[in-house]
C-alpha positions in Angstrom: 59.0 53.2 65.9 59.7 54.1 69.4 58.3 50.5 70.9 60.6 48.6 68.4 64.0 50.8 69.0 63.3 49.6 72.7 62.4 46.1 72.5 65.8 45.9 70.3 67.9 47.5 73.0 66.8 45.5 75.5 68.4 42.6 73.4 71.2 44.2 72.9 71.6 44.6 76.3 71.2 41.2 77.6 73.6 40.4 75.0 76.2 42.5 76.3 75.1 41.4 79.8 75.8 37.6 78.5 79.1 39.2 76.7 78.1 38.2 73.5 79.9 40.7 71.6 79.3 38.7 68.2 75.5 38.8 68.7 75.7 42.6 69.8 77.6 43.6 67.1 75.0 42.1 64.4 72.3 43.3 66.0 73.8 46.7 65.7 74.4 46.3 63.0 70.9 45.2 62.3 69.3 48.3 63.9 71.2 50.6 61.9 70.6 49.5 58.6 66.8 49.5 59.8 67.1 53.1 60.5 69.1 54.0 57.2 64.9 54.5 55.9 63.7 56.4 59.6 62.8 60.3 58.5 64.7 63.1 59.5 62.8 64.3 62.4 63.5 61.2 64.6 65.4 62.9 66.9 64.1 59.9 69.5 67.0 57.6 68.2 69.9 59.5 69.2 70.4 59.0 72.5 70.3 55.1 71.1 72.9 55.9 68.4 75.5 57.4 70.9 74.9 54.3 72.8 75.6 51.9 69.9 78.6 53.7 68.7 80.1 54.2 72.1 80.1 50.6 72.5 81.0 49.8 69.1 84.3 51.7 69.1 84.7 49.9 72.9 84.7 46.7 70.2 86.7 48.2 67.5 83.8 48.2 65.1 85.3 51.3 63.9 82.9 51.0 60.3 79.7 50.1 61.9 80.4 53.3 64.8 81.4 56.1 62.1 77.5 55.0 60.4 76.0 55.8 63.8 77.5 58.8 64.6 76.6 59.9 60.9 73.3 58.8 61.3 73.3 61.3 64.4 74.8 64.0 61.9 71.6 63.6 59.8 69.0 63.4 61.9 69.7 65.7 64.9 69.0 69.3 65.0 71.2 70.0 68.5 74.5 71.5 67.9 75.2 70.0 70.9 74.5 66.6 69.5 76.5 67.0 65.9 78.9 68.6 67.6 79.7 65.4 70.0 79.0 63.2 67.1 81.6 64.8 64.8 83.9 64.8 67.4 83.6 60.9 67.8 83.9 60.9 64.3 87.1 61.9 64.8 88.5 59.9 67.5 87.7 56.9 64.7 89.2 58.5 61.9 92.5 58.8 64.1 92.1 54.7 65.3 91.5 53.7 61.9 94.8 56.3 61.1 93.0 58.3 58.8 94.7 61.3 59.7 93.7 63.5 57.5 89.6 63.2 57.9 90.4 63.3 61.8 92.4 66.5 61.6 89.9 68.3 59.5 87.2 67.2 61.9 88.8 68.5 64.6 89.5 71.6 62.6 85.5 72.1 61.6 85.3 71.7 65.3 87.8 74.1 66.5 86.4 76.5 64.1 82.6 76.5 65.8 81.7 79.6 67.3 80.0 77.5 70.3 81.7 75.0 71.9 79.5 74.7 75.2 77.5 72.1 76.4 79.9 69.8 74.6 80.8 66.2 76.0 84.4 67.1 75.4 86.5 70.5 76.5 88.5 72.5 73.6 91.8 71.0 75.6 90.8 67.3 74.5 90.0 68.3 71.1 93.7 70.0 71.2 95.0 66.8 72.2 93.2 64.7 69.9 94.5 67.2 66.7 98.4 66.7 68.4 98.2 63.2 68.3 97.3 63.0 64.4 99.9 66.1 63.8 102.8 64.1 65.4 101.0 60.5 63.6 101.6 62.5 59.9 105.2 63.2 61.1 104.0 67.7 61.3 106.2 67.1 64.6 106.6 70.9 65.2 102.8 71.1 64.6 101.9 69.2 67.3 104.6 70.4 69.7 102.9 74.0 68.9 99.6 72.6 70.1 100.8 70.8 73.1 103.2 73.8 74.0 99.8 75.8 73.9 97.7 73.5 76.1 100.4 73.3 78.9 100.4 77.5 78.6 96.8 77.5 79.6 95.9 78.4 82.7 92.6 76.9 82.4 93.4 73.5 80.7 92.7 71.4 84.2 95.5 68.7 85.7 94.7 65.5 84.0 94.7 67.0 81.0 98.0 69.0 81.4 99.8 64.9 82.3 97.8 63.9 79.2 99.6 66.7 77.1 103.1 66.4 78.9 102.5 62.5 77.9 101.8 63.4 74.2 104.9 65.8 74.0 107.4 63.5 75.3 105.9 61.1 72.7 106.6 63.3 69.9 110.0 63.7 71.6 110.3 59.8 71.4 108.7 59.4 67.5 111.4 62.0 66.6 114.0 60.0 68.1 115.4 62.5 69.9 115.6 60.5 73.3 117.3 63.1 75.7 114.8 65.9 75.3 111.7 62.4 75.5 113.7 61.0 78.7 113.5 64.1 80.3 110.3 65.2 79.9 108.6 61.5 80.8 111.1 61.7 84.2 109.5 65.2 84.9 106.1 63.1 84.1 106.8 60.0 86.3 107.8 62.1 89.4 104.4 64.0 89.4 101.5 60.9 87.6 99.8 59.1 89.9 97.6 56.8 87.7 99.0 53.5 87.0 98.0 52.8 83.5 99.9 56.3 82.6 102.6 55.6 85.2 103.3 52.3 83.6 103.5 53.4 79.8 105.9 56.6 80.6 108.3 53.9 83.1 108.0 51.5 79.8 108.9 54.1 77.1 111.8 55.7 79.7 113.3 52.1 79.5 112.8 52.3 75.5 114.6 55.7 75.4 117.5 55.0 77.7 118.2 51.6 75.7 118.1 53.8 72.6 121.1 55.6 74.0 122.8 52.8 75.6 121.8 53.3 79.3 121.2 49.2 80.1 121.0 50.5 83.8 118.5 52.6 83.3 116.4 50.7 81.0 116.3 47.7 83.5 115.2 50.0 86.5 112.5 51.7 84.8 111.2 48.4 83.0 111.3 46.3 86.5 109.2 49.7 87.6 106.5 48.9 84.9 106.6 45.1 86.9 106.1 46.5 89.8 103.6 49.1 89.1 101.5 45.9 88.0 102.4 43.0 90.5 98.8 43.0 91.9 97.3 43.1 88.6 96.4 40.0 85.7 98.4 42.7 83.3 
């Protein structure tokens, strides 16, 4: 019931407080086989189920997270709430690189008359499908999908460096290391955040040593140092 969802929360909690991941995880792990039996109407335990498989995927529990969000699946009524569920579905079918199930849960998605009120905009979704397109090699596919993101006027600005980041990746898997260099320099001159900063200095070095550019590769690798001087990275 209600009382004992609580009282088993509140354990979790000080577990994570104590960052006892080990314990947290088997007490997840614990609550959702208890609620395998709960009856279809308990829409009360889906706020707890996000919860639990937002911080399961934090842990890479990728098996125990895809039971919660499917427990969601079966027992809410909310489009709202199955439609965020699937859609963290398939953000663990693409980190466990099943490409295929992630794809055609971002497809189900994209094909949903409704997509307000969702936890995540049609432009992530976009991203997310690119990603497993360029993973599966469908390199033009996921070009097509990026190329359409950037074209939108109303896709807003850190998802527009997220995209430009995902091209020039595609750019890079393909090996073709002019057209990657030049779109991560376009991308270094106009990202600000460091983690993003960092990875497109990192993979600039990568592509000019690809092509023979040492010079190039040390500058933009010492960058990457720099970038994180102040940091235990």
């Amino acid at each position: 019931d209600n009382m004992w969802l609580e009282a088993e929360l509140k354990i979790c909690d000080a577990y994570f407080a104590l960052k006892d991941f080990k314990k947290l995880s088997e007490k997840y792990r614990q609550i959702i086989t208890a609620v395998d039996s709960v009856s279809a109407d308990s829409e009360y335990m889906v706020p707890a189920l996000f919860k639990m498989g937002k911080n399961l995927a934090a842990l890479n529990e990728n098996e125990l997270a895809q039971r919660a969000y499917e427990k969601i699946i079966k027992l809410s009524k909310s489009p709202r709430n199955l439609s965020n569920a699937k859609y963290r579905l398939a953000l663990i079918f693409f980190e466990s690189k099943n490409y295929d199930k992630c794809l055609a849960a971002c497809d189900e998605l994209m094909g949903q008359k409704d997509t307000g009120g969702n936890a995540f905009s049609p432009f992530e979704l976009g991203n997310l499908k690119g990603r497993a397109k360029s993973a599966i090699a469908d390199y033009d596919g996921a070009l097509a999908i990026f190329d359409g993101i950037l074209s939108s006027d109303g896709a807003p600005e850190h998802i527009r460096l997220q995209t430009r980041f995902n091209k020039a990746m595609v750019y890079n898997d393909k090996k073709e290391y002019s057209k990657a260099i030049e779109n991560f320099e376009l991308l270094a001159s106009d990202a600000q955040d460091v983690e993003m900063l960092a990875k497109t200095h990192y993979l600039l070095g990568c592509a000019y040593y690809a092509i023979n550019n040492v010079d190039e590769a040390i500058k933009n690798l010492l960058k990457v140092e720099i970038l994180f001087k102040d940091t235990a990275t």
